[in-house]
Every structure is written in C-alpha cells, then in structure tokens.
PAZAPA-4460 file (N, C-alpha, C; in steps of 0.05 Angstrom, whole numbers, plus 32768, in hexadecimal, padded with zeros to 4 digits):
% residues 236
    n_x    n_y    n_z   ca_x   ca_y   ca_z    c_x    c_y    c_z   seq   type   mol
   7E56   80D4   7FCC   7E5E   80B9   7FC6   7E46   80A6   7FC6     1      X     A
   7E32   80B1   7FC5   7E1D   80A7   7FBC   7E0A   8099   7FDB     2      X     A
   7DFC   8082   7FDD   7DE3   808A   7FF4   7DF3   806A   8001     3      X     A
   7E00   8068   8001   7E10   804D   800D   7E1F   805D   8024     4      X     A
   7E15   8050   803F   7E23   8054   8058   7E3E   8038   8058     5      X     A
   7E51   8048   8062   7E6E   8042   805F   7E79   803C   8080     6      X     A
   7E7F   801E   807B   7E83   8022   8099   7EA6   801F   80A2     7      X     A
   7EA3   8027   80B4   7EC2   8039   80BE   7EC7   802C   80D9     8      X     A
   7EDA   801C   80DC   7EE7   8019   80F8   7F03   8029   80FC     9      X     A
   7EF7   8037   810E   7F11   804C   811B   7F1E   804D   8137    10      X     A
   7F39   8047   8129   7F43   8036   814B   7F57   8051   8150    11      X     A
   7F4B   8058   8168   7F59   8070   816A   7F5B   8071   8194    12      X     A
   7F6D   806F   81A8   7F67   8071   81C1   7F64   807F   81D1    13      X     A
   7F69   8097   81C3   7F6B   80B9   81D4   7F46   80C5   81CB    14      X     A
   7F35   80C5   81E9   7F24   80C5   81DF   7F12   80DF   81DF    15      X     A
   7F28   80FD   81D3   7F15   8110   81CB   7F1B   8110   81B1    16      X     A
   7F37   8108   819B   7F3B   80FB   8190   7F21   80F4   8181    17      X     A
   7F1F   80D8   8180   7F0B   80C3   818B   7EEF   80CE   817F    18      X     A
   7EEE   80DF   8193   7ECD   80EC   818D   7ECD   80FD   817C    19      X     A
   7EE1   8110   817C   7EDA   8125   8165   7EE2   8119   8148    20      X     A
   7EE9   810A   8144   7EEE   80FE   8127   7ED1   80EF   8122    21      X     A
   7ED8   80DB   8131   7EB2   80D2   812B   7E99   80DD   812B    22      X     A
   7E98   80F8   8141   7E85   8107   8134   7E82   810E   811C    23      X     A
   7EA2   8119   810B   7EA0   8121   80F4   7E98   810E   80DF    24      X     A
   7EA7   80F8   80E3   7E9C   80D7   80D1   7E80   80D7   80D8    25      X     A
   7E73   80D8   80E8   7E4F   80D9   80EE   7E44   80F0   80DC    26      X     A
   7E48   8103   80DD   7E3E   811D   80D4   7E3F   8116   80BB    27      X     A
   7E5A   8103   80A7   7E5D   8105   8093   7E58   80E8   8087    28      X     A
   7E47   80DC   8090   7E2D   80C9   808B   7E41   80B1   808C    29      X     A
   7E5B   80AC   8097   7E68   8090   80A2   7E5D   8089   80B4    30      X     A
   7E59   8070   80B8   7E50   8055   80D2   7E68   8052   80DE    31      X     A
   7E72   805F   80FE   7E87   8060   810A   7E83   804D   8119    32      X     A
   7EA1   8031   811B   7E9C   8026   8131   7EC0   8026   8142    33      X     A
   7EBB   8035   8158   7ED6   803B   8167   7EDD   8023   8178    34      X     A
   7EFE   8024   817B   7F05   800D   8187   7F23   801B   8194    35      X     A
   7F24   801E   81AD   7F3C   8025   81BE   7F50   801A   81BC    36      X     A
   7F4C   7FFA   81BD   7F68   7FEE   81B8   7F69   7FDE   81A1    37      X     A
   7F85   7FD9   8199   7F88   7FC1   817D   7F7B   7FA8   817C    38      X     A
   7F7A   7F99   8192   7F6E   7F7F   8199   7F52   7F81   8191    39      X     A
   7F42   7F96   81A0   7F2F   7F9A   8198   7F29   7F9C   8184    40      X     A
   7F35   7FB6   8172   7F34   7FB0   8158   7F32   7F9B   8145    41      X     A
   7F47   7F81   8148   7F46   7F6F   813A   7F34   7F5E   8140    42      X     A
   7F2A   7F65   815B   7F0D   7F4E   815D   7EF3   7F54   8147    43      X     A
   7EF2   7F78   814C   7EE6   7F8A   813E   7EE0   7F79   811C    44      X     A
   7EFD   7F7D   811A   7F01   7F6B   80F7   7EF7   7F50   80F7    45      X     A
   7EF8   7F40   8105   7EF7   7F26   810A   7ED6   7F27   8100    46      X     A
   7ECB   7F38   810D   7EA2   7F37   8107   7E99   7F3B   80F7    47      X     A
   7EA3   7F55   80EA   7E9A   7F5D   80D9   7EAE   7F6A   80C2    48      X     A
   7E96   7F76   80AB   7EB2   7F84   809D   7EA9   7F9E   8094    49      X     A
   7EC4   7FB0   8092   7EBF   7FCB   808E   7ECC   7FD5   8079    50      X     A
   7EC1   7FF0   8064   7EC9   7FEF   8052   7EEC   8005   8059    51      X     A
   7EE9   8014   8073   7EFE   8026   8071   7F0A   801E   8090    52      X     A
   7F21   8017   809B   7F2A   8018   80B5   7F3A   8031   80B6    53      X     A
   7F34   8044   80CA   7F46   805E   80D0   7F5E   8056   80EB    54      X     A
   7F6C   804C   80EA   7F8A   803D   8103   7F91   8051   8109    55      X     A
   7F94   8059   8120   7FA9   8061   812F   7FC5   8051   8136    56      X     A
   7FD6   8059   8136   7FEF   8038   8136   7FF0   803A   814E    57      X     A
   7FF8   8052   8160   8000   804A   817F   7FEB   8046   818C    58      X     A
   7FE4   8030   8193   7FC4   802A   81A8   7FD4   8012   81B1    59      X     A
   7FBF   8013   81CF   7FC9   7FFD   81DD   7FBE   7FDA   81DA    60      X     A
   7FC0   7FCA   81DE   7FC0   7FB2   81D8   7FD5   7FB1   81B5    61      X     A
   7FCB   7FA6   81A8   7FD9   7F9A   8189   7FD4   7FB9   8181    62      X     A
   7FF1   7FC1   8173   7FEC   7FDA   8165   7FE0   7FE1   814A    63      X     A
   7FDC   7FF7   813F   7FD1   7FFA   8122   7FE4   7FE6   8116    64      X     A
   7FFA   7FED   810E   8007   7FD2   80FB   8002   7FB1   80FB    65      X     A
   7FF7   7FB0   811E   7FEE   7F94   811C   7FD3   7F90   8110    66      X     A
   7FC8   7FA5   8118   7FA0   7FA8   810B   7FA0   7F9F   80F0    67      X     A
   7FB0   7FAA   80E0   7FBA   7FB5   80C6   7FC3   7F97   80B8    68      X     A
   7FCE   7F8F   80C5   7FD5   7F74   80BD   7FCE   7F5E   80C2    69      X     A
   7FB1   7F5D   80D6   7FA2   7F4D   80D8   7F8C   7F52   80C6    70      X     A
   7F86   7F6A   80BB   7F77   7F72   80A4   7F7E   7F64   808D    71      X     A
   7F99   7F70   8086   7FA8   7F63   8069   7FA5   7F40   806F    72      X     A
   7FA4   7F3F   8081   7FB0   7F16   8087   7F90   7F01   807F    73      X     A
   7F81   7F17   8086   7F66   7F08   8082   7F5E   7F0C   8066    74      X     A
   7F68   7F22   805F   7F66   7F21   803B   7F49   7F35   8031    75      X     A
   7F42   7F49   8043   7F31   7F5C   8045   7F33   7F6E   8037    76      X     A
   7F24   7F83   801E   7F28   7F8F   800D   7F25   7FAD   8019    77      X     A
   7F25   7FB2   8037   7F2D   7FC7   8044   7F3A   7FE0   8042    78      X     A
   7F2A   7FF1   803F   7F3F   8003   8040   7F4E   8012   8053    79      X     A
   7F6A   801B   8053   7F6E   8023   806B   7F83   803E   806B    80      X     A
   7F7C   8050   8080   7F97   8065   808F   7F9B   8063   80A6    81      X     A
   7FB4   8064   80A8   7FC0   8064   80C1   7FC2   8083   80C7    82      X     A
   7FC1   807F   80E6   7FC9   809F   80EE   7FD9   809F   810A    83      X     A
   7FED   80B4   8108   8008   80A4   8120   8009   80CC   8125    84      X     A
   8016   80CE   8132   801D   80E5   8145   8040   80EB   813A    85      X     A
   8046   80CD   8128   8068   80D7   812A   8065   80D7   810A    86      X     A
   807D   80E9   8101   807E   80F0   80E7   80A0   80E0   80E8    87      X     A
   809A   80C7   80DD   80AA   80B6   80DE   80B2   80A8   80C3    88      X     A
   80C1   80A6   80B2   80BC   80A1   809D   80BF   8087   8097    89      X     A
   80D0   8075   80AA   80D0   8054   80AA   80AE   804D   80B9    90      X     A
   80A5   805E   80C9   8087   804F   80CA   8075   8053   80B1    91      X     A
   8079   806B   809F   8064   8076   8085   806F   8058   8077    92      X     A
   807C   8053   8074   808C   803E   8061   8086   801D   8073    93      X     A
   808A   801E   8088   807B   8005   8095   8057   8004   8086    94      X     A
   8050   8016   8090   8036   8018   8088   802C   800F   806C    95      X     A
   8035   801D   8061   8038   8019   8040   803A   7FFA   802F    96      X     A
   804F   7FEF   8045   8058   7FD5   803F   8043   7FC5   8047    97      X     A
   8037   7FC5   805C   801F   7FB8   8064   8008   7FC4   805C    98      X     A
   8006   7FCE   804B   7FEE   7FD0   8036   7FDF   7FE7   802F    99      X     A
   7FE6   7FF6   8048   7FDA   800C   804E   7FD5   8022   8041   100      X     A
   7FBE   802B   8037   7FB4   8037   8021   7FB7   805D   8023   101      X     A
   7FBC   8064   8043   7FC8   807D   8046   7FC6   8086   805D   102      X     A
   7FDD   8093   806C   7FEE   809E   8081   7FE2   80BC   8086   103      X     A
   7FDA   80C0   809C   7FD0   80E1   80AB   7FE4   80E2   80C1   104      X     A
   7FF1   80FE   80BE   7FFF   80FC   80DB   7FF1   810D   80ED   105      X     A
   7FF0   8109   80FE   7FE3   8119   811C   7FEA   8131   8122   106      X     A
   7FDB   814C   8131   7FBC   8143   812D   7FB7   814D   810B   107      X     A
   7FA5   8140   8109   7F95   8146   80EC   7F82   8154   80F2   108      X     A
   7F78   8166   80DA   7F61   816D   80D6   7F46   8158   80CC   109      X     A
   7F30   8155   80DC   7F1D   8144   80D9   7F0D   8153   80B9   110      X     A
   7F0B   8163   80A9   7F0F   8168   8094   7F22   815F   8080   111      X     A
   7F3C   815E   8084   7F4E   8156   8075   7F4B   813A   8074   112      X     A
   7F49   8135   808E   7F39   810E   8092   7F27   8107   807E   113      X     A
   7F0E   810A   8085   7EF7   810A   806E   7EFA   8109   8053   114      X     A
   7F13   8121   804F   7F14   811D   8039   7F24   8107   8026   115      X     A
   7F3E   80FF   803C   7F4B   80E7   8031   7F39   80D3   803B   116      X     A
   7F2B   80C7   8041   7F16   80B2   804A   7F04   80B2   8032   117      X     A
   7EFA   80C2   8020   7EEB   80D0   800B   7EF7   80C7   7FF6   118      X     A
   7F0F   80CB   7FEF   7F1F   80C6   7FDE   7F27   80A9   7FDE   119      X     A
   7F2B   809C   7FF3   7F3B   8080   7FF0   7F1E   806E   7FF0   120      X     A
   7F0A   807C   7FF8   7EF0   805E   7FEF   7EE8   8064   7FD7   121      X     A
   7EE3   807E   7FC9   7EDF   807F   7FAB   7EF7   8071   7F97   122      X     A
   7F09   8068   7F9D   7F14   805C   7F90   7F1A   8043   7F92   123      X     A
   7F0B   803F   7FB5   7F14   801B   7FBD   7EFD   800C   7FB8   124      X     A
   7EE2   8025   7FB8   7ECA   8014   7FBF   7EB4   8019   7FA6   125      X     A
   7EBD   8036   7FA4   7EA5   8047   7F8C   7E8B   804B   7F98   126      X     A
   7E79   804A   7F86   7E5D   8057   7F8A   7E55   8038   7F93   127      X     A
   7E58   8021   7F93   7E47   800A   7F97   7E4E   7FF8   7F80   128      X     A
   7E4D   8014   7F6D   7E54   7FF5   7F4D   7E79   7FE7   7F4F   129      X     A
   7E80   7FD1   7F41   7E9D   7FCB   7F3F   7EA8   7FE9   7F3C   130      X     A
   7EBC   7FE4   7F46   7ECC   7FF6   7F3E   7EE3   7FF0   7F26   131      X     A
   7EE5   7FFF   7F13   7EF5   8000   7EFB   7F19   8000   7F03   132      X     A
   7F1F   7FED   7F02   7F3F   7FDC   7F0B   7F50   7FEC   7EF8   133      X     A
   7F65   7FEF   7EFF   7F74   8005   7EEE   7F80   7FF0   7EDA   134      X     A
   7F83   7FED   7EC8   7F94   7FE0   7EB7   7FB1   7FDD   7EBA   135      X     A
   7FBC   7FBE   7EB4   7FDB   7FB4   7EB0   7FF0   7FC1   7EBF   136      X     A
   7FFF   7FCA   7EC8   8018   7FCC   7ED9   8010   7FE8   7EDF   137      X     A
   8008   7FEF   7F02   8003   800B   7F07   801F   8009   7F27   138      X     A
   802A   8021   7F23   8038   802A   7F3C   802A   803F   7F40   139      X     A
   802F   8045   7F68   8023   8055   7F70   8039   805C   7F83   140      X     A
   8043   8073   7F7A   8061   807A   7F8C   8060   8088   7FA7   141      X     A
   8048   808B   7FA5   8042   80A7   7FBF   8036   8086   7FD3   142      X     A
   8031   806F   7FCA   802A   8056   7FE1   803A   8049   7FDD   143      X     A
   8057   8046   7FD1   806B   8034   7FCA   805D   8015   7FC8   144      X     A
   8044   801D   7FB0   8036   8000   7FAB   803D   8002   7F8C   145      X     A
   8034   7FE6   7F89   802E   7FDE   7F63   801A   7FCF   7F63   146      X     A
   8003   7FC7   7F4E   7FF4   7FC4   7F46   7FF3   7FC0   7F33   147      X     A
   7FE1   7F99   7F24   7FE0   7F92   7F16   7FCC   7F90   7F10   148      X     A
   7FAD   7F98   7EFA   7F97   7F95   7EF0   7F87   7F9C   7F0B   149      X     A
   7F91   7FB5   7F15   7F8D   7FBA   7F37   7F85   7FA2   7F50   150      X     A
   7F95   7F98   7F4B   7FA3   7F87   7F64   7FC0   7F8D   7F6F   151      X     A
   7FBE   7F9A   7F89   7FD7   7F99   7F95   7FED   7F84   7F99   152      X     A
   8006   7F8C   7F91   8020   7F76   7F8B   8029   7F72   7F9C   153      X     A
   8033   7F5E   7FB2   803D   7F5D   7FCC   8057   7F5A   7FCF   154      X     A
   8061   7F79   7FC4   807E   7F7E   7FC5   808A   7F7F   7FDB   155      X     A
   80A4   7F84   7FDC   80B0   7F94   7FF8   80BE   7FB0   7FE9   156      X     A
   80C2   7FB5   8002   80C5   7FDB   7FFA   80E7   7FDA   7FEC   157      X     A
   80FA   7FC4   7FEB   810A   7FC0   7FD8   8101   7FB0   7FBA   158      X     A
   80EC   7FA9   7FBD   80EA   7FA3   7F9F   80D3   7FB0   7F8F   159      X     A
   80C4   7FC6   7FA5   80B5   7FD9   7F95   80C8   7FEF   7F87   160      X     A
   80E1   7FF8   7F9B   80EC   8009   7F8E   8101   8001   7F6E   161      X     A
   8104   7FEF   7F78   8114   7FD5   7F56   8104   7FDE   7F4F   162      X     A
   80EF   7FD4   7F4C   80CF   7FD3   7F32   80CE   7FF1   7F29   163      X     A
   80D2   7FFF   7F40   80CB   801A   7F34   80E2   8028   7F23   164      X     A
   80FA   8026   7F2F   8117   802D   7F1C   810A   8020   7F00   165      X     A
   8110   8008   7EF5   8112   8001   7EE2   80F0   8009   7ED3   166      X     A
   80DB   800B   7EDC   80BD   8013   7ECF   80C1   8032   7EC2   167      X     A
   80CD   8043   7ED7   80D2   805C   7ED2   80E4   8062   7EB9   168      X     A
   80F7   8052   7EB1   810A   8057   7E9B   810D   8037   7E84   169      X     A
   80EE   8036   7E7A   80ED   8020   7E6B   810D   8016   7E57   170      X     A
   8111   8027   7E51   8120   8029   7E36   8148   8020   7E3D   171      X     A
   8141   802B   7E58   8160   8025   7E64   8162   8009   7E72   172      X     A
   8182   8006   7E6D   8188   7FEA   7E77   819F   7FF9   7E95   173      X     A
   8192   7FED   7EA5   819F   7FF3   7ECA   81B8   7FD8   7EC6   174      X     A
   81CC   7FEB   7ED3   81DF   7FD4   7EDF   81D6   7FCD   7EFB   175      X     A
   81DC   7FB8   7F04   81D9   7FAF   7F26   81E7   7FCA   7F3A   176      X     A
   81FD   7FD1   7F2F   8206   7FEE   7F43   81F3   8002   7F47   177      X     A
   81E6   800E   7F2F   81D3   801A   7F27   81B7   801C   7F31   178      X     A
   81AC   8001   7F30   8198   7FFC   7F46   819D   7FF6   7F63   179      X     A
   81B6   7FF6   7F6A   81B6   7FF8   7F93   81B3   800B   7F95   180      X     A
   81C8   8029   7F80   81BE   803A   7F8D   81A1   804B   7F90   181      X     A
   818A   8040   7F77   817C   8042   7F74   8164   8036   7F94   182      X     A
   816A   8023   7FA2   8161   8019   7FAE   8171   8021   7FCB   183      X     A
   817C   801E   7FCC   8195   801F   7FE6   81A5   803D   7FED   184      X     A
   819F   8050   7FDB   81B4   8066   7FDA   81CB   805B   7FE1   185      X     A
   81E0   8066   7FE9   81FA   805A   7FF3   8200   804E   8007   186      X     A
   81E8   8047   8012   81EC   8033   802F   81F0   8019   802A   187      X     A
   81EA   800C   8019   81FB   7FF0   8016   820C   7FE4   800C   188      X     A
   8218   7FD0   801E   822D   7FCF   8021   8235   7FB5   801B   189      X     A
   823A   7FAA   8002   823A   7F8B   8003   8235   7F81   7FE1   190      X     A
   822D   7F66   7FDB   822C   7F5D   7FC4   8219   7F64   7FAE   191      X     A
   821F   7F71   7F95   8206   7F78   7F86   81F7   7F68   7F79   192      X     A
   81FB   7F4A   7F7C   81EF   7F38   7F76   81D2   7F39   7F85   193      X     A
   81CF   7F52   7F9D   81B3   7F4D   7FA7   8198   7F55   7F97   194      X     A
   81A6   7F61   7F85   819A   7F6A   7F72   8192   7F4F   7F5F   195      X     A
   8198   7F43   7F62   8192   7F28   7F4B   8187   7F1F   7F61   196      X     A
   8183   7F13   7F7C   816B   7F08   7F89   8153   7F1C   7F8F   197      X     A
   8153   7F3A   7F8A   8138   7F44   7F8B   813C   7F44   7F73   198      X     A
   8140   7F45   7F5B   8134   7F3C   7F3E   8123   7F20   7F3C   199      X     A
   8129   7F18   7F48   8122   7EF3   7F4D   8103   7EF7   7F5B   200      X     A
   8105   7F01   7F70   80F2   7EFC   7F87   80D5   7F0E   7F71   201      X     A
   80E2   7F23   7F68   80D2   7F38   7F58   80BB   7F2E   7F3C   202      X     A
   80D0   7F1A   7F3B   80C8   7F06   7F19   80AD   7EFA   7F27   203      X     A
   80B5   7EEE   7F39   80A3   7EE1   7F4B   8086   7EE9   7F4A   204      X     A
   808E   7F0A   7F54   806B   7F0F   7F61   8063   7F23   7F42   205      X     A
   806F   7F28   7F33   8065   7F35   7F20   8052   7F20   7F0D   206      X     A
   8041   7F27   7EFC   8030   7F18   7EF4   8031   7F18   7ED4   207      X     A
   8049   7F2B   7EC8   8057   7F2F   7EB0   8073   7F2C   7EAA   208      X     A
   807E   7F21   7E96   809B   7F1B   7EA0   80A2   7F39   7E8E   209      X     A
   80A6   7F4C   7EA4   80AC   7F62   7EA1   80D1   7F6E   7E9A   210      X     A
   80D8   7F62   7EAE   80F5   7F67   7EAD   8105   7F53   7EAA   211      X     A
   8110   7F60   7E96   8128   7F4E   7E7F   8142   7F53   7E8F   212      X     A
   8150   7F3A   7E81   8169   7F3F   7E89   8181   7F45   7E72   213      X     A
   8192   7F5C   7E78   81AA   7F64   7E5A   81C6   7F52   7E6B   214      X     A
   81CE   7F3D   7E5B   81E1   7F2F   7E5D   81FF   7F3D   7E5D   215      X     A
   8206   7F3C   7E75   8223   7F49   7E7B   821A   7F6F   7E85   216      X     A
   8202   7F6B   7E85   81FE   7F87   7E90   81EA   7F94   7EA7   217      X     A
   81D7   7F84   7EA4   81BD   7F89   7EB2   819B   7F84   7EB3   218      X     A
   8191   7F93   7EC2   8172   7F8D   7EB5   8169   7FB2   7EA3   219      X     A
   8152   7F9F   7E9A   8145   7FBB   7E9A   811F   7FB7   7E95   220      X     A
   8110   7FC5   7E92   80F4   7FC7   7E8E   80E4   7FB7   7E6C   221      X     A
   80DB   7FA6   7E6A   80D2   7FA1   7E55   80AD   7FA8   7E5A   222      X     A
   80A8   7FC0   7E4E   8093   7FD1   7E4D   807E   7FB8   7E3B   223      X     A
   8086   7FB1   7E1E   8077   7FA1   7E10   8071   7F8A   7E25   224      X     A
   807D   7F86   7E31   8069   7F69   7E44   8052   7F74   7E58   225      X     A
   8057   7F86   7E54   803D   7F95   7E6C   8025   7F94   7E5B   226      X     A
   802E   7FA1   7E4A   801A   7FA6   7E33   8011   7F8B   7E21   227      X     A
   801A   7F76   7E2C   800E   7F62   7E20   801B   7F51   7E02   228      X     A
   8028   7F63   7DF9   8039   7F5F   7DDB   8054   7F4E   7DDB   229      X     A
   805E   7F4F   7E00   8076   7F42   7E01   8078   7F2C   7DFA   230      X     A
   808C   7F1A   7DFB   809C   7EFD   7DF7   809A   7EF9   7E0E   231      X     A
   80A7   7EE2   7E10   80AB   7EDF   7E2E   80C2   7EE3   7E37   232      X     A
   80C5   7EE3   7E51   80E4   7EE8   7E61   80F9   7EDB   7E5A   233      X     A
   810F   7EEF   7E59   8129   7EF1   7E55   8132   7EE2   7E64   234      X     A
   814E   7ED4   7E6F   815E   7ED2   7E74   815C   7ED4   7E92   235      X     A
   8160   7EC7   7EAC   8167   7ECC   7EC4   8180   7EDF   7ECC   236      X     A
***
C-alpha cells in the first residue's frame, strides 16, 4: 500500500490481547497508538487524527459505540472495526448504523486482522492520491449502508432496508403491505401508513428524487433519476 505509514488507534483493554495485535500492526509497518479505556480514546481523537481506529466495544470508561460516535460526531473520515467477543447480531447492526466500516468477532486471527485493515484503507484512503468515489446510487448490503457519489447516506437501518427493497427490483411497483414485510418480517403490528413516513424521511436524505409514487398502489424505484435522465418527483 505503498511507503505511507498509517496510523492506527487500537482501543482494546485485555492486555495480551493488546500486545500481540500491535506487535503484528508494528511488524506490518502501522503506527500503533493503544488506549485501555473509551475516554481515553476519545481524548486520543480529540489530538489527533488517524487514518484507521481498531474498537473494541466492551472497555471500561465510554464504550466502542461511544468512541465510534464521537468519531462520526466530529465528522472524521476514519476508518473503522469494531471487535466484540459476542456474536450478536443487533450489535453487528448497531455498529453498522453508526458508521462502522467492519465487525471482527473475538478472538481473531491477527492475520485475518491485517488483512481487513488492508482492505478497508485501500479503499478509504488509497496509495496517497484521491481516491476514485464510486459513482451515483451505491448499496453496500454486507454494511447495511448507501452511498451517493461515495458519500455515506445517514439512513437508519429501516430506511436502508426500504431503499434496498425497491433499488433491487427497479421495474416493480411495492404495495405498503409488501414493503413491512420486506422491512419488518411479520413482527409488526400496526398502521401501514409507516411506510409513507419512512418514504418521507427517505426523500429527505436521498440526493435524487428516486422513488416515485403509483397512485392507489404504492412506491417503487425510478432508476432514470439516478442516472441523471429523470424528471422530477412524483407525487407524495
């Protein structure tokens, strides 16, 4: 990844842990700077800036999720994994939601580390030159993110999965039933009109008026507005 030292804050409190990861980050020409607890960490952030943070969530003082979001809050182009001991799937999905660029569960292999650390700065940071922004409406399903002219969309994990139902099947028009259970499986319980306030909230943060509305029926994906060729938006 070329002759640029990459620097790495790794908040991790168990400290053989601790050491044997950073050895491996040292060996593998990262600038390690460790921090036991969250507090610390965010002071850590407060000084300086780093291109990769490695979180542990459970540490004492402010946890990874709070690090994580004192990261995102300052508006830092950071990259980050979290790494947790529990294979939890509402924390992979907390994580996710707060920005988080990718999830290790414990213990890991400090190889398998390296290598996702490898992977997420060649694409956050590159060799030194800009990095090449992916073009017009990108989903990334394995981070329940979206991405516009590669800028991250500040969805919630109910209106990434909307975006994604209707992106995935341009051509079809969803009824409101259709998309709860797309979003909700059969656990909710109540008015399908909620579906017309995350349509709303969605219009909002999207930066294309993407999704149309079919009168007396539903929404669905208008692909030509991504692509630039669209009209403008349909109908509320």
């Amino acid at each position: 990844m070329g002759d640029r030292v990459y620097e790495v804050l790794f908040l991790e409190d168990e400290p053989t842990i601790r050491e044997v990861l950073t050895e491996y980050m040292t060996l593998s020409g990262y600038h390690v700077t460790g921090a036991e607890r969250g507090d610390a960490a965010i002071e850590l952030l407060e000084e300086r800036r780093f291109d990769l943070a490695v979180l542990d969530i459970c540490v004492p003082g402010a946890d990874g999720f709070q690090v994580l979001k004192a990261l995102h809050d300052k508006g830092e182009s950071t990259a980050v994994i979290m790494l947790t001991a529990l294979e939890d799937e509402q924390m992979q999905l907390k994580a996710f939601n707060l920005y988080a660029d990718d999830y290790v569960i414990k213990p890991v292999s400090p190889i398998i580390l390296l290598k996702r650390m490898e992977t997420i700065l060649r694409r956050t940071v590159g060799s030194g030159a800009e990095p090449e922004k992916e073009r017009g409406l990108v989903l990334k399903e394995e981070a329940y993110s979206a991405f516009y002219e590669g800028e991250r969309l500040p969805l919630t994990l109910s209106e990434f999965l909307l975006l994604q139902t209707l992106y995935k099947n341009p051509e079809r028009v969803f009824t409101r039933e259709q998309l709860i259970l797309s979003i909700f499986n059969e656990d909710y319980i109540g008015n399908d009109r909620i579906i017309d306030a995350h349509v709303k909230n969605l219009r909002k943060k999207l930066p294309v008026p993407c999704i149309r509305t079919v009168i007396g029926v539903g929404y669905r994906f208008d692909r030509e507005a991504v692509s630039g060729s669209g009209s403008k938006e349909g109908g509320a």
